[in-house]
N, C-alpha and C positions, 0 to 999 in steps of 0.2 A: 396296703398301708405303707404310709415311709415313716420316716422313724427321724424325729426333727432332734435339733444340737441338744434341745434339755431333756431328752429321752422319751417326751413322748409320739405321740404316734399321729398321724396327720390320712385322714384317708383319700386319695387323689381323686377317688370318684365323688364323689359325696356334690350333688346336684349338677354335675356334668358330663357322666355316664349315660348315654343308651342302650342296652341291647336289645335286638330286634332277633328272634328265633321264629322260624317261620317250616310248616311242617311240609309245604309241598317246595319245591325248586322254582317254580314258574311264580310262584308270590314272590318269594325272596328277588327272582330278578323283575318283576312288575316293580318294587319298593324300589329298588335301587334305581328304574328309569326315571318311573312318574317321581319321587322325593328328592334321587339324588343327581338326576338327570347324567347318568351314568352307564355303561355300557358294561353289563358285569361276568360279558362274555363267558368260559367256561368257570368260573367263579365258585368255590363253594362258600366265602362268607369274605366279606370284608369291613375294612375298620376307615370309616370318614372321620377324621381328624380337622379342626377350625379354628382359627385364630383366636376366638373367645378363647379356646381350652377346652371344647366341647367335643363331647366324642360320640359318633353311630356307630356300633356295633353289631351288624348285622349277618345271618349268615340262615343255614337251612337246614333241616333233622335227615341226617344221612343214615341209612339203614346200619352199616355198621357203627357199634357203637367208641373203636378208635378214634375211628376215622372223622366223627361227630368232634368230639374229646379233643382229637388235635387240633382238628380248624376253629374252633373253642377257645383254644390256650396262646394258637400263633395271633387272631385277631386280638384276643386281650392283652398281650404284649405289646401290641403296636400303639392301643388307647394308652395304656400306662405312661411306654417311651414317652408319647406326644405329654401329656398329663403330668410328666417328672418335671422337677424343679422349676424350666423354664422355655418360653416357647421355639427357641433353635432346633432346627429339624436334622436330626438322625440321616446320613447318606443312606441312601435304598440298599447298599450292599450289609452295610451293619444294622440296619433296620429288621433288613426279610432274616438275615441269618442269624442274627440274634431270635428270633420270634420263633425259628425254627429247631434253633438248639434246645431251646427251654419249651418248647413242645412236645420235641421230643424225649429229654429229660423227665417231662409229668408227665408222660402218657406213652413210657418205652413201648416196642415193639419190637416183636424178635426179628434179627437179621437187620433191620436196617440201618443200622452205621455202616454196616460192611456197605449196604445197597448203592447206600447216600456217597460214600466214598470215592466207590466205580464210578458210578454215574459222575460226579464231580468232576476224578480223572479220564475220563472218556470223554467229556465235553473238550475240558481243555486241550487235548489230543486232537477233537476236529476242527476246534476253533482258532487254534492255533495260539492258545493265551487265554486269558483274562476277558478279551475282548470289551475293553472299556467298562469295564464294571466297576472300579472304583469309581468314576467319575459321569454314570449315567444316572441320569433324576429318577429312571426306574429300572432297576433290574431287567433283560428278557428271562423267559421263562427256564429257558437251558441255562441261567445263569442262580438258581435258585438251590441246587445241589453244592454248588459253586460258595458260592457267598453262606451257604451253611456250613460249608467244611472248610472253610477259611475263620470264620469264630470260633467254631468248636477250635480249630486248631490255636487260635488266640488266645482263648479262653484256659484252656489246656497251658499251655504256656506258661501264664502269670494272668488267674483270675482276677487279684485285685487288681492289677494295671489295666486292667479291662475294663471293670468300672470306673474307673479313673478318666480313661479314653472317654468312657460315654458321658461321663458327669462335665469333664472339661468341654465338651460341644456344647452343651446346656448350658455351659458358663459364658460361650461367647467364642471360644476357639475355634477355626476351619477343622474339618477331621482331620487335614493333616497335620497342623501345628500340634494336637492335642496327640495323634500316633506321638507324634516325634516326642511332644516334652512330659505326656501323660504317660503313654504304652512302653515308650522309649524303645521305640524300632521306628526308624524312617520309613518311607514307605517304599523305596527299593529293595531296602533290606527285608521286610516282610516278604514283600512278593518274592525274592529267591528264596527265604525260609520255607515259606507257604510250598513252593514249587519242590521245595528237596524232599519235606514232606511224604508228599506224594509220588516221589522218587523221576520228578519232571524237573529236568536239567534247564536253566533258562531261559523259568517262566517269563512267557513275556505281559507287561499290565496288557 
C-alpha cells in the first residue's frame, strides 16, 4: 500500500501484479524461457518489470522454508520499486541491495549480517573495489553482498535520506544528482565512507 498526500492509501498492485509460485524448479525455469523468453540460469525467482507498470513475479517452493520467505520478500520488493510513484528505473546496485536489506529485515536469519558483511569485504579485497557496480545495468553476482552492505550501510546512516534518494529517481533525478541533493553524500564521498566502514582504506568505485 502507499499512502497518497490526503492520507489515504493507494494499493500499487491492484491489476498489475503477477505472482507465479510454482512447486518443482524445472516449471519455474520452463515459464521463464517459453513466456519470458529468458535464461533464468541458477535463479530461484525473479521479478519482470514493463513499461505498462506491469509486474511477473515469479519464483519456486524451496524446501527450506527461509529460504522460500526471502526470495518472496527480495522479488516483491523489486515489483513494488518498479510499481512506486513513477516509471524511472532504480540503478541495479540500489535496486538488488535495497531488496535484499528488507528481506532480510522480514525474514532475519541468524548469523548473516555478519556473513553478508565478510562476504562483501572479501570480495572488495579480490576485486580490488567496487568494480563498477555503481554504474553497471546489472549487478554481477559477487557484487550482490556488496550492493546489500552498501544500503544497509546507507540506510543505517540516515534512513529518511534514503527514501528521499529513492523517491527523487522516481521524480526524474539521475542516481547521482538525487545521492548528492537527496542523500546528500556525493558519490566519492560515499564510496570512502562506504570503504572506512568496512575498515577498506581507498575504496576504489
Amino acid at each position: 500500500m502507499k499512502k497518497e498526500p490526503d492520507g489515504s492509501y493507494t494499493n500499487v498492485w491492484y491489476g498489475k501484479g503477477l505472482v507465479f509460485v510454482f512447486q518443482k524448479a524445472d516449471d519455474y525455469r520452463q515459464f521463464q524461457v517459453r513466456v519470458h523468453q529468458t535464461d533464468p540460469g541458477g535463479s530461484a525467482g525473479m521479478c519482470h518489470c514493463f513499461g505498462d507498470g506491469m509486474v511477473h513475479i515469479a519464483f519456486y517452493r524451496q524446501p527450506d522454508d527461509l529460504t522460500f520467505a526471502h526470495v518472496l520478500v527480495h522479488e516483491s520488493v523489486h515489483g513494488f520499486v518498479h510499481r512506486f510513484r513513477a516509471p524511472p528505473t532504480v540503478p541495479s546496485w540500489a535496486n538488488e541491495g535495497l531488496a535484499e536489506v528488507i528481506a532480510d529485515e522480514l525474514v532475519p536469519q541468524p548469523g548473516r549480517t555478519k556473513e553478508r558483511e565478510s562476504r562483501a569485504r572479501e570480495a572488495l579485497q579480490q576485486y580490488g573495489g567496487l568494480g563498477g557496480m555503481l554504474d553497471a545495468r546489472h549487478i554481477a553476482g559477487w557484487q550482490y553482498p556488496v550492493a546489500e552492505t552498501l544500503c544497509a550501510f546507507m540506510i543505517r546512516q540516515n534512513k529518511r535520506n534514503y527514501v528521499d534518494f529513492i523517491v527523487g529517481i522516481k521524480e526524474g533525478l539521475t542516481w547521482e544528482e538525487s545521492l548528492e541533493q537527496r542523500y546528500k553524500a556525493p558519490r566519492d564521498r560515499l564510496v570512502r565512507a562506504f570503504g572506512e566502514s568496512l575498515k577498506i582504506k581507498g575504496l576504489k568505485d
